[in-house]
N, C-alpha and C positions, 0 to 999 in steps of 0.2 A: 683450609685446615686439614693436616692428615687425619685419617680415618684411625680407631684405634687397631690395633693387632685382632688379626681372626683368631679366632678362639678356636683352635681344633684340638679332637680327642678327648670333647666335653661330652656327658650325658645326661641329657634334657632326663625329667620324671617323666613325661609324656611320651618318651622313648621304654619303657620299662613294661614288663608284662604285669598281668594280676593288681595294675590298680585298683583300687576301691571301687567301685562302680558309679557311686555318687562325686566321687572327685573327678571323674572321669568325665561323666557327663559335665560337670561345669564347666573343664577345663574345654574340651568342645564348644560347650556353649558361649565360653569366653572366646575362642577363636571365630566363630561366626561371628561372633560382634565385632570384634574388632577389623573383619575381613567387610561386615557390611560399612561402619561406620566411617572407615579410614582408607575405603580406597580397591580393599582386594576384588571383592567381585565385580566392582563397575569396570576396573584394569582391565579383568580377564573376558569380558565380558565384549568388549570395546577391541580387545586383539582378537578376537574368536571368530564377531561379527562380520571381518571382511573377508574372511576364508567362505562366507556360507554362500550356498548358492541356489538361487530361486531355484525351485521345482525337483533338486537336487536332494537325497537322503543324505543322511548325517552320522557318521560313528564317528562314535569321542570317547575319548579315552581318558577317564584322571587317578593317575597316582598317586597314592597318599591321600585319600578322598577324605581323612577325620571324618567330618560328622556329616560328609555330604552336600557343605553349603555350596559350593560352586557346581556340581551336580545337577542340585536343585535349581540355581537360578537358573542355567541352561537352558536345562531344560524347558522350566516356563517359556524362556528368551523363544526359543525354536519353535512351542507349540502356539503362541501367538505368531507367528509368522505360518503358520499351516505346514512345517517338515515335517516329514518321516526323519527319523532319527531313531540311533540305538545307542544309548551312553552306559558305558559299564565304568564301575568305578571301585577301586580298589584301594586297600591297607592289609597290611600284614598283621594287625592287630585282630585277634577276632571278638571283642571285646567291641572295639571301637565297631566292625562290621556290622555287630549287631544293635549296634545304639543307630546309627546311621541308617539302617536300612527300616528302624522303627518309625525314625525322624522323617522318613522320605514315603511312608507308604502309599500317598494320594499324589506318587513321581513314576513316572516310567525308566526306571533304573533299575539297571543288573548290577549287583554286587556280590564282588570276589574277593576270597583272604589272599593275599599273593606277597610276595617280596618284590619292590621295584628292582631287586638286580637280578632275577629270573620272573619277567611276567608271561605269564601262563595261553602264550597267543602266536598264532605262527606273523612271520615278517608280513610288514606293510597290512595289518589288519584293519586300525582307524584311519580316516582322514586326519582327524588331530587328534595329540594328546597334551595333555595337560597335567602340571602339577603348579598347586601351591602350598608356599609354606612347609615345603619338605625337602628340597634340594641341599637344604643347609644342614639337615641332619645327619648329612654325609660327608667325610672328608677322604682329599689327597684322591688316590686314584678309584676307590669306591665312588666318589661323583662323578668323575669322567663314565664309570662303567655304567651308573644308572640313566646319567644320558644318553651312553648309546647304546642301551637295550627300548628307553622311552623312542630314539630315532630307531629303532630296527621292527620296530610298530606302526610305525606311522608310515602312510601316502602322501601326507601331502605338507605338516608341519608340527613342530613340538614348540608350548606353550609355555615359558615356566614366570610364574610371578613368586617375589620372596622379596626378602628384607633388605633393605639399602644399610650397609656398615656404616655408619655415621655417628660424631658426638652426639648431635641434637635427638638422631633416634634414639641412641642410648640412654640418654634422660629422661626422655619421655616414658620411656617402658620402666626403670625405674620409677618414678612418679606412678604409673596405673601401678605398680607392685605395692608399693605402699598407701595407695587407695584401693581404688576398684578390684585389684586381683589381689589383695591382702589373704581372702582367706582361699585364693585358688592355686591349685599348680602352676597356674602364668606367675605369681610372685616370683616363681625362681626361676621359671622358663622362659617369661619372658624377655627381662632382661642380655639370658644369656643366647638369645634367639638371635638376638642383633650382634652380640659380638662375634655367631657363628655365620652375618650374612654375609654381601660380597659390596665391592664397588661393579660401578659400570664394566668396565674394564678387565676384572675379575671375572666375571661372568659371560662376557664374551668370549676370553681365552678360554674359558672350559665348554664352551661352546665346539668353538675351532675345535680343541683339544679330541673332544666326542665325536669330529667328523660332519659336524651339522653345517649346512650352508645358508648362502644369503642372510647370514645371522645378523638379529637388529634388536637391539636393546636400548629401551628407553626408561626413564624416572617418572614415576605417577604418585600421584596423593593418595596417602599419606606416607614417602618413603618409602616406596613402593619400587623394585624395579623389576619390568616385564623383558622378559627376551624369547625373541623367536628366530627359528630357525629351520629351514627345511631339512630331510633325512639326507644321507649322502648321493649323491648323483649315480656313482655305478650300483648294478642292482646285484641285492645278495647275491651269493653263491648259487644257493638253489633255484635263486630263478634263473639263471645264465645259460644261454642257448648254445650248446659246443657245437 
């Protein structure tokens, strides 16, 4: 079945500054849930996993960090395996930075206010970077650019998990909107989250598009789609030996 039309030049409420603080937080809190329950964290968790390397320290990078959940699991992930590791984690919201960094305080996380299409860090800084659930909030060539400032970060590969464009998704999130997120910001956002996601296919060409290599994109539970992809093979400018 074809997928519906991308919904571009939409704006999510959770895109907005100066929300309420208590709407704020649920709406977070509703995203953690839905990131544990349906798939996001185990996804990113599971593509993460085989980049890591015994004895090896760890910088990771996530963009769009909301309320910190993928941060967090991380982190645990790495600290039961005995890494050194430094994971910094960023949103432009400084609203959301500061509920995030309340929510995390028993985590070894550095949290920055930053915009994913100027992040605040010289080339090839993490090994990985990562975002979820935020790629979609971007359209046309503003996503090409935020993927390759996320590749102009990284060593060694960028992570992205987000929402599979689909009927069935679409439903579904409709359904939580009129139950479970009735009285949250997901009632309206989340629905229209899915019509901002991608197909497989989609997200690959903005991969290529952004310069990213050996890009590989797969479908996880719950509608889930994860793509990865190395930074570009020649090295910036400023690194280049004349």
């Amino acid at each position: 079945m074809k997928p519906p039309a991308r919904l571009e030049g939409a704006n999510e409420l959770m895109d907005a500054q100066g929300i309420e603080p208590a709407l704020l937080r649920r709406a977070l809190l509703d995203l953690e849930i839905v990131n544990r329950r349906l798939g996001g964290v185990r996804a990113v968790i599971d593509a993460v996993a085989p980049l890591l390397r015994a004895g090896q320290p760890l910088t990771l990078l996530d963009v769009g960090c909301g309320g910190a959940d993928l941060p967090r699991a991380i982190t645990q992930y790495v600290e039961k395996r005995r890494l050194d590791h430094h994971v910094v984690a960023v949103d432009r919201n400084l609203a959301t930075i500061d509920i995030a960094n309340a929510w995390s305080s028993e985590h070894d996380i550095e949290f920055v206010a930053a915009d994913g299409l100027r992040l605040p860090f010289p080339d090839r800084t993490f090994d990985i970077v990562i975002s979820s659930m935020t790629l979609h909030h971007f359209d046309g060539p503003s996503r090409i650019a935020a993927l390759r400032e996320m590749a102009r970060v990284a060593r060694r590969r960028v992570v992205i998990n987000d929402l599979e464009r689909c009927w069935t998704n679409y439903w579904g999130a409709r359904i939580l909107a009129a139950t479970i997120w009735r009285r949250s910001l997901a009632r309206h956002d989340g629905p229209m989250s899915v019509l901002r996601g991608f197909t497989d296919q989609e997200l690959a060409r903005d991969f290529v598009s952004a310069g990213l290599t050996s890009v590989d994109v797969r479908r996880r539970f719950f509608f889930r789609l994860v793509a990865s992809g190395g930074p570009p093979r020649s090295r910036p400018a400023a690194e280049t030996t004349l």
